[in-house]
C-alpha positions as CSV (number, residue, x, y, z in Angstrom):
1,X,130.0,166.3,139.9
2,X,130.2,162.1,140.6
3,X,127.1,160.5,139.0
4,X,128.7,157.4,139.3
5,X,127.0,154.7,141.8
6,X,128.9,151.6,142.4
7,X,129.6,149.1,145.1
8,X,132.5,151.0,146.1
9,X,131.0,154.5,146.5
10,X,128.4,152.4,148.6
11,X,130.5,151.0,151.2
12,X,132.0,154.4,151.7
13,X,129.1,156.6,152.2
14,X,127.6,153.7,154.9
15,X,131.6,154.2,156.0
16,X,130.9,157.8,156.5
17,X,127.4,157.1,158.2
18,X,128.9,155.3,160.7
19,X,131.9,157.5,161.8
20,X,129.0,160.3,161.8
21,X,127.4,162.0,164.6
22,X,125.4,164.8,163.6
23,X,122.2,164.2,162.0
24,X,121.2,164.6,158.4
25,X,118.9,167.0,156.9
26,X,116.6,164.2,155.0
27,X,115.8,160.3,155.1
28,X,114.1,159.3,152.2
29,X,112.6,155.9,152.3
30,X,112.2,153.9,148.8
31,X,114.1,153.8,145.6
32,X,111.4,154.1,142.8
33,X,110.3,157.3,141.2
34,X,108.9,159.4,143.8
35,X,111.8,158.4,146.4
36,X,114.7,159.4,143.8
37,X,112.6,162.3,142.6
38,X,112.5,163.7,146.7
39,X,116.5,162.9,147.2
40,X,117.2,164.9,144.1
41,X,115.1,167.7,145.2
42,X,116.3,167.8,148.5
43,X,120.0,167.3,147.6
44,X,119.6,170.2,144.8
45,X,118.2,172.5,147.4
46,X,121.4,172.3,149.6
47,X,120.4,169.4,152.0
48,X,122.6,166.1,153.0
49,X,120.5,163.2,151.6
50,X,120.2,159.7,152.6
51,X,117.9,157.1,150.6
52,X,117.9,153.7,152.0
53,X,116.2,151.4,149.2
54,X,115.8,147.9,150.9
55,X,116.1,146.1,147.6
56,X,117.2,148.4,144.0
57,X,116.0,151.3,142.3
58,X,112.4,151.2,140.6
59,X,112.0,148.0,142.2
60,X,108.7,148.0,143.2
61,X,106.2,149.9,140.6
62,X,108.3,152.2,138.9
63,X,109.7,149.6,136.6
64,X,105.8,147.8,136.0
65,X,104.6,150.6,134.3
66,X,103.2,151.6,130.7
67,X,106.6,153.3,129.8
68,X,104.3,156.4,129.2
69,X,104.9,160.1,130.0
70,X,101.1,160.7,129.3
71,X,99.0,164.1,129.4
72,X,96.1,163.2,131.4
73,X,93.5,162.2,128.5
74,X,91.9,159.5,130.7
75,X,91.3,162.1,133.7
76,X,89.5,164.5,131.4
77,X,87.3,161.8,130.3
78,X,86.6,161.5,134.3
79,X,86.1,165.5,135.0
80,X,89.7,165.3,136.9
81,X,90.4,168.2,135.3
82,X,93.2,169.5,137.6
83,X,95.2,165.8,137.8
84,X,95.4,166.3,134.1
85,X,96.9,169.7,133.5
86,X,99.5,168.9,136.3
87,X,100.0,165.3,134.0
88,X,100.1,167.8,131.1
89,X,102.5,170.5,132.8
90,X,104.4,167.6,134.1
91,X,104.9,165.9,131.1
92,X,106.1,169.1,129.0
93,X,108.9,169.8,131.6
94,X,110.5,166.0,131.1
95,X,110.1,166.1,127.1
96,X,111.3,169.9,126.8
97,X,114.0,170.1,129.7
98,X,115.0,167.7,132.1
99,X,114.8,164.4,129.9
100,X,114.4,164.5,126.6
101,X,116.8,162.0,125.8
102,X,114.5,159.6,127.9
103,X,111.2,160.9,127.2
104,X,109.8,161.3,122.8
105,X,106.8,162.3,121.1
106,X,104.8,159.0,120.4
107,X,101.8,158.7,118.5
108,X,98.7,157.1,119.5
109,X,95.9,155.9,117.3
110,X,92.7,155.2,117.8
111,X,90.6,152.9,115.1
112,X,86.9,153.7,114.3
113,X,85.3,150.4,113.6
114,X,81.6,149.9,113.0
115,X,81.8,148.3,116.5
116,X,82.6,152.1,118.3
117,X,79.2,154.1,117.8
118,X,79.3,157.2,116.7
119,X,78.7,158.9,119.8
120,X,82.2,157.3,121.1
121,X,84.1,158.5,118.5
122,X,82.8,162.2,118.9
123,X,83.8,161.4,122.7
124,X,87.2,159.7,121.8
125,X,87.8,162.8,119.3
126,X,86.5,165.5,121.9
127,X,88.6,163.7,124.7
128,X,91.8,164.5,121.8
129,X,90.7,168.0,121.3
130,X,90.8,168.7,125.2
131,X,94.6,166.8,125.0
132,X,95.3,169.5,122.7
133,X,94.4,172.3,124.6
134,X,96.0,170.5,127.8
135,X,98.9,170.6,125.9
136,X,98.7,174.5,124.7
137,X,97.7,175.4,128.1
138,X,101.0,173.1,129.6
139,X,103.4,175.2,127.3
140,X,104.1,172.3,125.2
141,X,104.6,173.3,121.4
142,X,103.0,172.0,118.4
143,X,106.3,171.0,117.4
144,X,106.9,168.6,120.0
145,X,103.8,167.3,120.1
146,X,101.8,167.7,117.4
147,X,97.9,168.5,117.5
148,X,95.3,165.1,117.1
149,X,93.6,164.7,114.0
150,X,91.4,162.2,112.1
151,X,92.3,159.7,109.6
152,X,91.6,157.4,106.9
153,X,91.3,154.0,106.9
154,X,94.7,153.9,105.1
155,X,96.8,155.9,108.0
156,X,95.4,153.0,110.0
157,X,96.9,150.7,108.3
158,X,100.1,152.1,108.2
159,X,100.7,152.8,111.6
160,X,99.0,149.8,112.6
161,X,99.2,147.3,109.8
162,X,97.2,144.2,111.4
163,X,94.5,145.9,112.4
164,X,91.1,144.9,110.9
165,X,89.8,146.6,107.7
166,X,86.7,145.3,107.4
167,X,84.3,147.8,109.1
168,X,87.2,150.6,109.4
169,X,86.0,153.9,108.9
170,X,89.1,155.3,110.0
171,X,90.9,156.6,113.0
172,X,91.7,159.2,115.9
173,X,95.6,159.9,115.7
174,X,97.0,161.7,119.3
175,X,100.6,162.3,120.4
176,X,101.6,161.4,124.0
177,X,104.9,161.4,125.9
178,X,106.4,157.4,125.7
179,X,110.0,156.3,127.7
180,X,112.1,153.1,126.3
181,X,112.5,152.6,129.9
182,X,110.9,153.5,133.3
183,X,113.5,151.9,135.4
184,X,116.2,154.1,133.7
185,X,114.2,156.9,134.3
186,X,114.7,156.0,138.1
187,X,118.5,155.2,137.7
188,X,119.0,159.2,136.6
189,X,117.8,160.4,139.0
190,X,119.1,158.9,141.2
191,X,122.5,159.3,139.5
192,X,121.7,163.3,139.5
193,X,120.7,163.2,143.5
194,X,123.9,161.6,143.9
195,X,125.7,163.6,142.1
196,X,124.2,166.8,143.8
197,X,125.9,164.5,147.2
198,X,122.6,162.7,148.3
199,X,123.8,159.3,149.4
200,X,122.0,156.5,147.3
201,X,122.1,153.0,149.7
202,X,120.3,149.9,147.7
203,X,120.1,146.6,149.7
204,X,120.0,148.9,153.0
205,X,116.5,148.1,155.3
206,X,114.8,150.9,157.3
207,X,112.9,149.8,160.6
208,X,112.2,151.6,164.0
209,X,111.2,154.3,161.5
210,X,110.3,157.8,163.4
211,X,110.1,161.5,162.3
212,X,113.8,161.9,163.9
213,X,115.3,158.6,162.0
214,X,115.4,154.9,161.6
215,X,117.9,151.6,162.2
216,X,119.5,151.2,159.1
217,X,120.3,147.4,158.0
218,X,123.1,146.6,155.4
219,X,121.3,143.5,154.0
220,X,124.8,142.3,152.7
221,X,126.8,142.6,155.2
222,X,124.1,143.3,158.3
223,X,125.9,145.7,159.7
224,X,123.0,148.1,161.4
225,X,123.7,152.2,161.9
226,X,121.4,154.4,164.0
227,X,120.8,157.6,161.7
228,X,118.9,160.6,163.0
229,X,117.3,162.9,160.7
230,X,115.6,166.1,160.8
231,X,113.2,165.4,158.4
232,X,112.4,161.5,157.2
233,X,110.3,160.8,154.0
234,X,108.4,158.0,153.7
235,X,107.8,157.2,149.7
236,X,107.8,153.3,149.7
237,X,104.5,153.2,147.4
238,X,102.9,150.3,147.9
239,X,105.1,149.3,151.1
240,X,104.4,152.6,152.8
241,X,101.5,151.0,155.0
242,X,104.9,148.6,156.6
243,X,106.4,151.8,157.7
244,X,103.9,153.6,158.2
245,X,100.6,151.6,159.6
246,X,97.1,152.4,159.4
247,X,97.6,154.8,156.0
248,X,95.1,153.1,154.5
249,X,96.1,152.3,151.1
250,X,94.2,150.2,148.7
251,X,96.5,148.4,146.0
252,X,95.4,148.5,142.6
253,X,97.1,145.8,140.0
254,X,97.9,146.9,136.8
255,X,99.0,144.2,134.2
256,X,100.6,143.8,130.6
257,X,101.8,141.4,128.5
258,X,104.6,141.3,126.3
259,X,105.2,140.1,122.6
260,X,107.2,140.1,119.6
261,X,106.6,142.8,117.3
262,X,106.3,140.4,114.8
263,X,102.5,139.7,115.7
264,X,102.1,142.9,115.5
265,X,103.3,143.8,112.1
266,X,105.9,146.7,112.9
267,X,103.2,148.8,115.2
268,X,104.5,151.9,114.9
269,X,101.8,154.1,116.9
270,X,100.6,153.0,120.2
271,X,97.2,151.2,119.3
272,X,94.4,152.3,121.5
273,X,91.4,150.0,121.9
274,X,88.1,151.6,123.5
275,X,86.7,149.0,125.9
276,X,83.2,147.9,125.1
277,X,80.3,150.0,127.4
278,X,82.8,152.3,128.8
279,X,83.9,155.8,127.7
280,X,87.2,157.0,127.7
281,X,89.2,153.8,129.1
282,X,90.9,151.5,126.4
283,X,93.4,148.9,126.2
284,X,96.7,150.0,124.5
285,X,99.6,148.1,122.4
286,X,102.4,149.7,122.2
287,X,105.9,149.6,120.1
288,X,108.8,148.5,122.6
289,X,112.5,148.0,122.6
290,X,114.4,145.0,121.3
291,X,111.4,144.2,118.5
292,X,108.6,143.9,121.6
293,X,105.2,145.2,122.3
294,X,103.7,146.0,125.5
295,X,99.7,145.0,126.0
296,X,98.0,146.7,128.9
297,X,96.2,148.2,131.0
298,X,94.2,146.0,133.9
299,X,93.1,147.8,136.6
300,X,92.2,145.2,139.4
301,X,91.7,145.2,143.2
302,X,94.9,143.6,145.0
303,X,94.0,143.1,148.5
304,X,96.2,141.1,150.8
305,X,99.7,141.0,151.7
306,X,101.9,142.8,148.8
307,X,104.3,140.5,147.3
308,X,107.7,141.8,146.0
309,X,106.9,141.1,142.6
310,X,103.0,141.0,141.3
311,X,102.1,138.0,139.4
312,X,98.5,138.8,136.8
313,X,95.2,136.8,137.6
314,X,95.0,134.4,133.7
315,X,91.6,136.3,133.5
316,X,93.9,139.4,133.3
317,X,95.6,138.3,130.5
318,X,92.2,136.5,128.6
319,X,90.6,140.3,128.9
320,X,93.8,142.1,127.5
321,X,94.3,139.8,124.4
322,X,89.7,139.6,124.2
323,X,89.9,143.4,124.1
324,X,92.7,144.0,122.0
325,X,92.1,141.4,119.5
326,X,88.6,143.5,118.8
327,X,90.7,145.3,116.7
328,X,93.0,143.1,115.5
329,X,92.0,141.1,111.4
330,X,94.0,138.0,113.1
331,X,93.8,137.1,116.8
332,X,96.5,137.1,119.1
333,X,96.8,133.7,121.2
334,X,97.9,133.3,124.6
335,X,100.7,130.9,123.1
336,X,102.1,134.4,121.2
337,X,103.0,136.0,124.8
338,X,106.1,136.0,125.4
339,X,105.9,137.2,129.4
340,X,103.9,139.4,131.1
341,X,104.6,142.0,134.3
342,X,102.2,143.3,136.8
343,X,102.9,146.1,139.2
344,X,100.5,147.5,142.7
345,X,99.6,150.8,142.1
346,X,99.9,152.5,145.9
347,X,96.6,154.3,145.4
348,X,94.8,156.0,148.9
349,X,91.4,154.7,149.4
350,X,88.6,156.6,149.4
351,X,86.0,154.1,150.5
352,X,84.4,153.7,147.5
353,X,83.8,152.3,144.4
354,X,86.2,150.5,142.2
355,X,89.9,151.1,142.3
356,X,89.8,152.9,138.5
357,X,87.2,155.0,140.4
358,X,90.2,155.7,142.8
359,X,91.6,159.7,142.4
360,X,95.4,159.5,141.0
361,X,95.7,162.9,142.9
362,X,98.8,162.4,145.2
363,X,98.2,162.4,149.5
364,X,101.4,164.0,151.6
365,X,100.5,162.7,155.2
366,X,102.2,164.0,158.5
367,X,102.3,161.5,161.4
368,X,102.2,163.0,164.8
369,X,106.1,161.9,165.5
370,X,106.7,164.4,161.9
371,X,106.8,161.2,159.7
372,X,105.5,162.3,156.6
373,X,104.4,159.6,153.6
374,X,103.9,160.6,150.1
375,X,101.3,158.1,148.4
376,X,99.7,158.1,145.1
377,X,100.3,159.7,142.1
378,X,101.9,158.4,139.2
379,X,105.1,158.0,137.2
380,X,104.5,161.3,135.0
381,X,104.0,163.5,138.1
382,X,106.9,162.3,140.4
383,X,108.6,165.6,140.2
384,X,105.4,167.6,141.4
385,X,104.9,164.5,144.4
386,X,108.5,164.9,145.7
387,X,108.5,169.2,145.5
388,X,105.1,168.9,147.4
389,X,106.7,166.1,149.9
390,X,109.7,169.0,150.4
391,X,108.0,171.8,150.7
392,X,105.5,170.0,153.3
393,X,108.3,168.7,155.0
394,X,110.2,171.9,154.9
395,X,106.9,174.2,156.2
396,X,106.1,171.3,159.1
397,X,109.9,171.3,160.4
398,X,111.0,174.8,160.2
399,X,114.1,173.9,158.1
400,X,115.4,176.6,155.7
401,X,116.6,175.4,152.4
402,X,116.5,176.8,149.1
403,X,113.9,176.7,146.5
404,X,113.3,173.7,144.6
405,X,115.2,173.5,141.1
406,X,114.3,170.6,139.8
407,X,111.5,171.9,136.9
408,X,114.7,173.2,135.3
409,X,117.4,170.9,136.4
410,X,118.5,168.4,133.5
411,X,118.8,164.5,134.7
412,X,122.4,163.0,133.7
413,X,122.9,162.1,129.8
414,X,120.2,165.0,129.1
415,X,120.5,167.8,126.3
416,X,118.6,169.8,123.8
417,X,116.6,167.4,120.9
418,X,119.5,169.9,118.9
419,X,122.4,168.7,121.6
420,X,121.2,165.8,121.5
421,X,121.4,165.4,117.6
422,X,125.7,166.2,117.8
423,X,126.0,163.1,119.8
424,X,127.8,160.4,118.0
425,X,126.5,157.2,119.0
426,X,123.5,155.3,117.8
427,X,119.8,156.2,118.4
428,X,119.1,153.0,120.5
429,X,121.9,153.9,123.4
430,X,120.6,157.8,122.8
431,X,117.8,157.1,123.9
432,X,119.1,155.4,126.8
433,X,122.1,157.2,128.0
434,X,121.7,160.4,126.0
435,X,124.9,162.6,126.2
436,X,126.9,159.6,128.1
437,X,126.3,157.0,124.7
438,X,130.0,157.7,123.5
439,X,131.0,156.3,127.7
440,X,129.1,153.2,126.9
441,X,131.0,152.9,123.5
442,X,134.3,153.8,124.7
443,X,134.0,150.7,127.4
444,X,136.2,147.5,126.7
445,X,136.9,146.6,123.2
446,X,134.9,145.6,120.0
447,X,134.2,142.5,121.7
448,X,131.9,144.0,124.1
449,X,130.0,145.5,121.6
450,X,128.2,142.9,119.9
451,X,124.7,141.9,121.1
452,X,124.8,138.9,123.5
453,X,122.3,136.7,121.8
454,X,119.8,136.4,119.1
455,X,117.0,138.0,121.6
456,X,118.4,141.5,122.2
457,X,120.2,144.5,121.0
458,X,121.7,144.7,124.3
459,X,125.2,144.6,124.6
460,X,128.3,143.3,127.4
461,X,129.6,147.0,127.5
462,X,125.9,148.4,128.5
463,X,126.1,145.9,131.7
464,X,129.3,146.6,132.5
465,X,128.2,150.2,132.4
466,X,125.8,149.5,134.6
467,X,127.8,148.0,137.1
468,X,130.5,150.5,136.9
469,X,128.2,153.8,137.0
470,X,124.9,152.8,137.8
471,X,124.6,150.8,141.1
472,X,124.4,147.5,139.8
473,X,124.8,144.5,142.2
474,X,123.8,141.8,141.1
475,X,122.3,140.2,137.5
476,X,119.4,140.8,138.5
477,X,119.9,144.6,139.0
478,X,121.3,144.0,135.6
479,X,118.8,141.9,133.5
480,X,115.6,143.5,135.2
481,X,116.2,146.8,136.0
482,X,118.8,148.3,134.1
483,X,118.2,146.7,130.9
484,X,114.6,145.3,130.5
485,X,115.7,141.9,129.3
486,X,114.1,140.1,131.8
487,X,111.0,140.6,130.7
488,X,110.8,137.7,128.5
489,X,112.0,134.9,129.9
490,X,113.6,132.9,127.1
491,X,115.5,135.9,126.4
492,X,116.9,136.6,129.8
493,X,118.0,132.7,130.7
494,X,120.2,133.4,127.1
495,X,122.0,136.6,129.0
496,X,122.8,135.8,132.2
497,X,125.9,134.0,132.0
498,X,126.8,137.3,130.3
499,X,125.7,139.4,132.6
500,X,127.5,137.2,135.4
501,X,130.9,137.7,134.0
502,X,130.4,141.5,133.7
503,X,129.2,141.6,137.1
504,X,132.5,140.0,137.8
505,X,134.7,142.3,135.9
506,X,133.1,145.5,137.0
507,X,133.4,144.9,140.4
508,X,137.2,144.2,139.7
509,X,137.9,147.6,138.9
């Protein structure tokens, strides 16, 4: 089985698209989560796959967001009781069997300060309770996610050690599902689709865009193919209205800010911050790769027209660090961020109220041409979006195929936590590459294995991985989607002549 996506296997599948005459079984339309999720299903089930991705995988949103696999807690507190047990169900099957070398156990804590009234904490801890049963109910063991509890002051501390202690009473500690990495969450399964023989096409435009096919655009070369399909699949999030007009979508902007662990004091435990007046919403800091810390969540109205990469409102970032600092024995400044990233959240409007009023419930929507557009959701519940795409798909057209695999089917680099545990690599590139950490080692010499700066663990051998197996074409593929480097600036500007030259040599070979 070929996992392996690279300029070369590129040019010869649009090769093969052009020689061909019949049509395929399935266009999908968008490289983030849901659009890789629906080419692996599809190609798993026995159908020929095309995905056409007019830029590179996870993009658009898939790569903006909290880097958490989460359980549903904040639709409970909303009565969206069913949203969360499928976020619960969902999350169990990526931690237990198809990416546990992605996807960990991650604690979240939740300080009492004299600030939270009582009433909110027996709210906060009831909301943990129901997590707990949400997690029984998913299948999830207390093993893999251990039950919520309270906790002292102390505890606090330790997880969170600059959080203030004047006025602590204690805490509220949960365990959630967290990823390194959302984009490389994207790039396996995209790699497993491909392997299963879906066709994975980055840089390639869809327009004219029916039920029966589209015009296909090589954006490097501009070579255009006509490719009919039996069934196309529109899942370009946010861009889905473009393909699809009149869907009526209503963008929501979600933002975070990024900073060195350092002001943190070695977080250890995702810090949850209730916001003031509200129940059961809170601004989170969590622990990152390469000694960062992620601040989030806004959840602002983006009308207008959607830009390829969201920038956040400065009133976005004054209410994250006002919030979180509430918390916090020494304020964090707006000089202490180090970047920040925003992405649209491609929610379907209801009409009314304020977009965190906004169901996360996922909308499959048939045109009369047989066009069908998946919309909403969220990262944790692409799998169920993409198998409910299918199956629509499937039911509308008539199309046999078999059933869909994919709450069993492992994503490349997975294994058991105990497989997982007889790899011999180190836990950074485990949780990256899981089972394919002794490929990344074995690449170049010892000269490739040494970080490339100062900023970041990251090393030449990861990027020319990433070029070699996992579509890279360009240093920005490289620095912002397949490592996460990008996201601080300073950083970044220190790795790209790096990346350059690996970009170079992989596309030698």
């Amino acid at each position: 089985m070929n996992t392996s996506l690279n300029a070369a296997r590129r040019i010869h599948e649009l090769d093969q698209l052009g020689s061909a005459s019949a049509p395929v079984d399935v266009l999908v339309i968008g490289g983030g989560v849901t659009g890789t999720g629906v080419a692996l299903d599809a190609a798993a089930r026995g159908l020929s796959v095309v995905l056409a991705e007019k830029h590179d995988l996870a993009f658009g949103t898939s790569r903006w967001s909290s880097k958490l696999v989460h359980g549903g807690l904040r639709y409970l507190a909303s009565g969206q009781i069913g949203i969360a047990h499928e976020s619960a169900v969902e999350r169990d099957i990526l931690i237990s069997r198809t990416a546990p070398h992605l996807v960990r156990a991650f604690p979240q804590i939740v300080p009492l300060h004299s600030r939270v009234s009582t009433a909110n904490a027996l709210v906060t801890r009831a909301g943990m309770l129901a997590g707990d049963a949400l997690r029984a109910a998913s299948g999830t063991s207390a093993s893999t996610l251990p039950r919520s509890r309270r906790v002292t002051p102390a505890e606090v501390a330790r997880y969170a050690p600059t959080v203030r202690v004047t006025g602590l009473r204690g805490g509220v500690l949960g365990w959630d599902g967290q990823l390194d990495d959302d984009a490389r969450l994207v790039v396996a399964l995209a790699r497993t689709a491909a392997g299963h023989g879906a066709k994975i096409l980055t840089r390639v435009t869809a327009s004219e865009v029916t039920g029966g096919g589209a015009v296909l655009t090589d954006t490097l070369t501009g070579r255009t193919l006509d490719l009919g399909a039996r069934i196309v699949i529109n899942a370009a999030g946010v861009w889905a209205g473009e393909i699809a007009p009149g869907l009526g979508l209503r963008p929501s902007r979600g933002t975070h800010l990024v900073l060195s662990q350092q002001v943190l004091g070695g977080l250890s435990a995702g810090l949850m911050v209730p916001l003031p007046g509200q129940v059961g919403r809170y601004v989170f800091a969590l622990p990152a790769p390469d000694g960062r810390v992620y601040i989030g969540l806004t959840d602002e109205d983006a009308p207008g027209p959607i830009p390829d990469e969201p920038r956040p409102a400065e009133s976005e970032i004054t209410f994250l660090l006002d919030t979180i600092n509430l918390a916090l024995a020494t304020r964090i400044r707006r000089e202490d961020v180090l970047g920040t990233f925003s992405g649209l959240r491609p929610l379907f409007d209801s009409g009314t109220g304020t977009t965190a009023d906004i169901s996360r419930r996922h909308q499959v929507i048939t045109a009369p041409d047989g066009l069908l557009t998946i919309v909403g959701g969220k990262l944790t519940t692409y799998r169920r979006m993409a198998q409910d795409a299918l199956d629509t798909a499937l039911h509308n057209t008539g199309i046999t195929a078999g059933p869909c695999r994919t709450r069993r089917l492992p994503l490349v680099g997975a294994a058991s936590l105990a497989g997982l545990d007889t790899v011999q690599a180190p836990t950074r590139l485990l949780r990256r590459y899981g089972t394919e950490a002794p490929q990344v080692l074995a690449v170049g010499g010892s000269e490739l294995h040494r970080p490339i700066s100062e900023a970041t663990e990251l090393t030449p051998a990861e990027l020319l991985f990433a070029v070699r197996h996992e579509g890279a074409l360009d240093t920005g593929d490289l620095l912002d989607r397949r490592t996460r480097i990008g996201l601080d600036p300073v950083a970044r500007a220190t790795a790209e002549h790096t990346a350059a030259a690996m970009l170079a040599k992989g596309m030698e070979a």
